[in-house]
C-alpha positions in Angstrom: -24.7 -18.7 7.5 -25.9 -20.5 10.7 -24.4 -23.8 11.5 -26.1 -25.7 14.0 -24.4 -28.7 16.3 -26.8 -30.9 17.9 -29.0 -33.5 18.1 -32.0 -34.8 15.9 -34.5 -37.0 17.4 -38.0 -38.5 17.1 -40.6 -37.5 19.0 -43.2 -39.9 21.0 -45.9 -37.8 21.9 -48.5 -38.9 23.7 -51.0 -36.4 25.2 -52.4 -37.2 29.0 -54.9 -36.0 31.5 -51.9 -34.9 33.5 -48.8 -35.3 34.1 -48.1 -38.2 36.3 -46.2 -38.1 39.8 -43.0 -41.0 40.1 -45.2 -44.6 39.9 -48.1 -43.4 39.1 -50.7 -44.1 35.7 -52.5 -41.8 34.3 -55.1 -42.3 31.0 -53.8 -40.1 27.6 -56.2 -39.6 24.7 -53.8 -39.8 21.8 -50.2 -40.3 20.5 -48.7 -39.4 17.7 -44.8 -39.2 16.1 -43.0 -36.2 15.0 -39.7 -35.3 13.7 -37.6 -33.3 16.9 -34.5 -32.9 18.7 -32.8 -29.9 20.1 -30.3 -29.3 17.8 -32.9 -30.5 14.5 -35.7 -28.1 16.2 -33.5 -25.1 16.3 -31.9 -25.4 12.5 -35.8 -25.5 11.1 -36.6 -22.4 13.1 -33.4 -20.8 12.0 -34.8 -22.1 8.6 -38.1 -21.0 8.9 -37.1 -17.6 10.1 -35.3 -17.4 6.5 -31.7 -18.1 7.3 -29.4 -20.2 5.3 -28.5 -23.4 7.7 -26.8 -26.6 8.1 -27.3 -28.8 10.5 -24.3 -31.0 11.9 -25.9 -34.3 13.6 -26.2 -37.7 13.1 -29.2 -40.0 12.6 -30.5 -43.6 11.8 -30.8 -45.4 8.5 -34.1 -46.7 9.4 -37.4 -45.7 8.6 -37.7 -43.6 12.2 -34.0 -41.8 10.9 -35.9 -41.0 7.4 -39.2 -39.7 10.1 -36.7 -37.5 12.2 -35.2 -36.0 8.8 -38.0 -35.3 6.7 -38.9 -31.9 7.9 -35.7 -30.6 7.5 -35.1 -31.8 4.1 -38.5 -30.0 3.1 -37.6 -26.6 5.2 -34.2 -26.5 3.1 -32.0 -27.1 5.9 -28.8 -28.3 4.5 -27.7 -32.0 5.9 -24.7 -33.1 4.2 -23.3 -33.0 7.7 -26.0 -35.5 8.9 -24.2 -39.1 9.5 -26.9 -41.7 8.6 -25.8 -44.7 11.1 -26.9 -48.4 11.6 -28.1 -48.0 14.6 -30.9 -46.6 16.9 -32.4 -43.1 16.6 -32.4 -41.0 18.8 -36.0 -40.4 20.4 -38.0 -38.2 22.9 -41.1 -39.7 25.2 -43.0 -37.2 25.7 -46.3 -36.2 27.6 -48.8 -33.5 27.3 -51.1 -32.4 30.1 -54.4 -30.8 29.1 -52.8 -27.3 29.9 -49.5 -27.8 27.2 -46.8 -28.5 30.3 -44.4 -31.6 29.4 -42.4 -33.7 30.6 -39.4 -35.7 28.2 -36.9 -38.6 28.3 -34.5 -39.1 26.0 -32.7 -41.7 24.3 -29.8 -40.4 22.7 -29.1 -43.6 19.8 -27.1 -41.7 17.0 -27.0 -38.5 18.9 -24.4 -39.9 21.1 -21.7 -41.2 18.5 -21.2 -37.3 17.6 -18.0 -36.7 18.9 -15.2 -33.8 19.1 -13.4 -34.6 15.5 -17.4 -33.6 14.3 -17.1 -30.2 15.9 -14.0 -30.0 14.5 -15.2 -30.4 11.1 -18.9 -28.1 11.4 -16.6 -25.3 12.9 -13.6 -25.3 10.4 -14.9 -23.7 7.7 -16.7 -21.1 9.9 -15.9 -17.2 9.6 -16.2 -14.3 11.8 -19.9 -13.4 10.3 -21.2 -16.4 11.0 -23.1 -18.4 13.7 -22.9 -21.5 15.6 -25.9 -22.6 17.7 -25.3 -25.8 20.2 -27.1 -27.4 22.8 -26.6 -30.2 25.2 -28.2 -33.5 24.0 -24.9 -34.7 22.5 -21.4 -35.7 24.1 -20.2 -32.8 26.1 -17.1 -33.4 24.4 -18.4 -32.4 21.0 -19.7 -28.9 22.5 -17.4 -27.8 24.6 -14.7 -28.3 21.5 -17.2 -26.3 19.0 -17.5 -23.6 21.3 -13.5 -23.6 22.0 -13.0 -23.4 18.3 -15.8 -20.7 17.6 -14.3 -18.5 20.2 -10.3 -18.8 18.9 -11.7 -18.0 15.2 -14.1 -14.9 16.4 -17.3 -16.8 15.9 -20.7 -15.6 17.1 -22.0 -18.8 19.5 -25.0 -19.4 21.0 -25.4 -22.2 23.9 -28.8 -23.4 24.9 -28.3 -24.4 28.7 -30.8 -27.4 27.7 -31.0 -30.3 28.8 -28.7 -28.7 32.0 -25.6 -30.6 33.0 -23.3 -31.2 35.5 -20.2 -29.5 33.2 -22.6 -27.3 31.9 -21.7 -23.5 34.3 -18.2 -24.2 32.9 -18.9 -24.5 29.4 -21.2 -21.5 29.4 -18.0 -19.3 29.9 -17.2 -20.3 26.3 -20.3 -19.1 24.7 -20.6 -15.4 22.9 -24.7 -16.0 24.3 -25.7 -18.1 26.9 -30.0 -19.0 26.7 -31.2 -20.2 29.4 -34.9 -20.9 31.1 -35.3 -19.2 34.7 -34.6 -22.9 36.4 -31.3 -23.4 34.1 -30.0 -19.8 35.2 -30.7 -20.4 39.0 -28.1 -23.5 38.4 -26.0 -21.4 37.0 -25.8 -18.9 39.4 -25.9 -21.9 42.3 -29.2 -21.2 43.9 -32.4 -18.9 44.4 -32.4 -15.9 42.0 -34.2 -13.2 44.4 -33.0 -10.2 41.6 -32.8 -11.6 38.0 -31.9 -8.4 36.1 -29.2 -8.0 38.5 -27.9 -11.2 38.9 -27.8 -11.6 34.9 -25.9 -7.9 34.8 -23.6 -9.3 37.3 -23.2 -12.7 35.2 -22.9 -10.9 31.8 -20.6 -8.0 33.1 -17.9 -10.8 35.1 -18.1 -13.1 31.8 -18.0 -10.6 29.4 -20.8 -11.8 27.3 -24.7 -12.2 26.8 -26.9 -14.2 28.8 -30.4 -14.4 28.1 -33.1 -15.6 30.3 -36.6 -17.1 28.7 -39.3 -16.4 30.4 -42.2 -18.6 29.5 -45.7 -16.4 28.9 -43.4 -13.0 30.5 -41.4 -12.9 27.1 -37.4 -12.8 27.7 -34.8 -10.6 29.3 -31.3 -10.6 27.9 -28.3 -8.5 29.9 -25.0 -7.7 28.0 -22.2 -6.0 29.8 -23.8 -2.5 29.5 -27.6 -2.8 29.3 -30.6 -5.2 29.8 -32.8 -5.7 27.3 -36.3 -7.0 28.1 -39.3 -8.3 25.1 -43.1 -9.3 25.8 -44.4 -12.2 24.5 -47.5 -13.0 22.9 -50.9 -13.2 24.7 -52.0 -16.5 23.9 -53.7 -20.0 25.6 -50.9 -22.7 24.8 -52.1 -25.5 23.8 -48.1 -27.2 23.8 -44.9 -25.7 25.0 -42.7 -28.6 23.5 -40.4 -26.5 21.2 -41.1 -23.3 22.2 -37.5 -22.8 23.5 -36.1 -24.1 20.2 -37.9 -22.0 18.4 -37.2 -18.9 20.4 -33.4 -19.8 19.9 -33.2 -21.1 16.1 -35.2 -17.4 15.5 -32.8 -15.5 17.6 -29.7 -17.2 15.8 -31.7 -15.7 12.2 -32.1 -12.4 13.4 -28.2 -12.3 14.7 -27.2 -14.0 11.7 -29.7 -11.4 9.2 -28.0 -8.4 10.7 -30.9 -7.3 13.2 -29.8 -5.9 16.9 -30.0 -8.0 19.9 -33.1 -6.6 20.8 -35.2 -6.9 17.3 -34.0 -10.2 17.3 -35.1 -11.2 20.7 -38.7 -9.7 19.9 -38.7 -11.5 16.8 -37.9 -15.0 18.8 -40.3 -14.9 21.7 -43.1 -14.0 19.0 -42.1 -17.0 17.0 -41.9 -18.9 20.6 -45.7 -17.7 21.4 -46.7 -19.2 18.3 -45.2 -22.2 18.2 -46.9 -23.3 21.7 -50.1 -22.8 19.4 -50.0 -26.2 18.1 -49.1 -29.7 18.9 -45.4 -30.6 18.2 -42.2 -29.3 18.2 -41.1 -28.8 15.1 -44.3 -29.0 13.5 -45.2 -26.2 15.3 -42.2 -23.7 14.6 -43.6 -20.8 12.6 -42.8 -19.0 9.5 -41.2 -16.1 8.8 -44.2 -15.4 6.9 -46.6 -15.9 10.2 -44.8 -14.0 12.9 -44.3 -10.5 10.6 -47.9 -11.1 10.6 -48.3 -11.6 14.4 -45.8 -8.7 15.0 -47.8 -6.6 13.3 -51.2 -6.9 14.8 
């Protein structure tokens, strides 16, 4: 059973020439709504991937909270955690250059009611087989007290570094796995990377845990504290990189949570990632389990 603490927005997409520099307008050819959020995006791709999941959020009562919901209600994600709220939703604004780079802002709305007495409830009922995926669009608070909890009750937990905060090197301690971009991990080492492999063995061998490092088209490396592990990623031409991280994370939470070894299930997640940057979208793009066997196996 994954269990999944985070945030559920909706996404404003709108897709531009390129991305614009600060004051500056640039002409877009389209726009276009789509159910997202970190912690939403990672519970469908833990879905997808063929896990059993519930989500642990909050959203609005409104036709734009019904918007954000409605692909998880159809991927089987269980929301009887989900808070529906009279107030705003939580969005993303985000635009899409010609060659799939982004850039967001967020607006937390419901996301930023959830609050430490909600970890305390998702983590609760949580045993040592299970695992609990958070991220960081939602009061630190509620994180950093999920984490705590999963760690006292021998919980598997896996923090995405994203969106990166100022409290966020001191939370990662916490975590059982750490996944973080190349940017994120350079702030969490406090500067310039020159080595990754060894600067990750030296992070994962101090902490006593896993960090992984995503790697964009170059796959993923992960380092425990006796190995490092290292997966391609797919050849492809991106057409959108929104969700790719998600994806890569809600997949490697399924393989953890299926039985698979860290590596399987980090080739299984940056395959997944490569094919959601195939289409438009964040979680409209996340995969099946069904389409990256398929991929793996070509």
């Amino acid at each position: 059973m994954i269990t999944v603490l985070g945030s559920v927005n909706l996404d404003l997409i709108a897709r531009v020439s390129r991305i614009p520099h600060p004051g500056e307008t640039v002409p877009g050819d389209s726009f276009s709504t789509a159910p997202g959020g970190k912690g939403a995006n990672q519970a469908l791709a833990a879905a997808r991937a063929g896990a059993k999941v519930k989500l642990v959020s909050a959203a609005g009562k409104d036709k734009m909270g019904d918007d954000a919901l409605a692909l998880l209600k159809t991927g089987g994600v269980e929301l009887s955690a989900v808070k529906r709220l009279d107030m705003q939703q939580g969005v993303a604004m985000i635009m899409v250059d010609a060659h799939g780079e982004n850039v967001i802002g967020i607006v937390p709305g419901t996301n930023g009611t959830l609050a430490p007495e909600d970890a305390d409830a998702a983590v609760a009922p949580l045993k040592a087989k299970d695992v609990l995926v958070v991220q960081q669009e939602i009061p630190q608070a509620a994180t950093m007290r999920a984490l705590g909890l999963a760690r006292l009750n021998g919980v598997t937990s896996i923090l995405n570094t994203a969106p990166f905060l100022d409290t966020t090197a001191a939370v990662a301690g916490t975590a059982s796995i750490v996944v973080a971009n190349e940017t994120e991990f350079a702030l969490l080492s406090d500067g310039v990377v020159d080595d990754l492999p060894t600067a990750m063995s030296l992070w994962a061998r101090s902490r006593r845990q896993t960090i992984i490092v995503t790697l964009g088209p170059d796959g993923a490396i992960a380092a425990t504290p006796d190995e490092i592990i290292s997966v391609p990623a797919l050849k492809i031409e991106p057409v959108d990189t929104v969700g790719a991280g998600d994806t890569f994370v809600g997949y490697l939470a399924a393989g953890l949570d299926a039985g698979l070894g860290l590596e399987p299930a980090m080739r299984r997640a940056a395959v997944a990632a490569s094919l959601a940057c195939l289409k438009p979208g964040a979680q409209p793009a996340v995969p099946t389990a069904k389409e990256v066997e398929a991929a793996m196996g070509e």
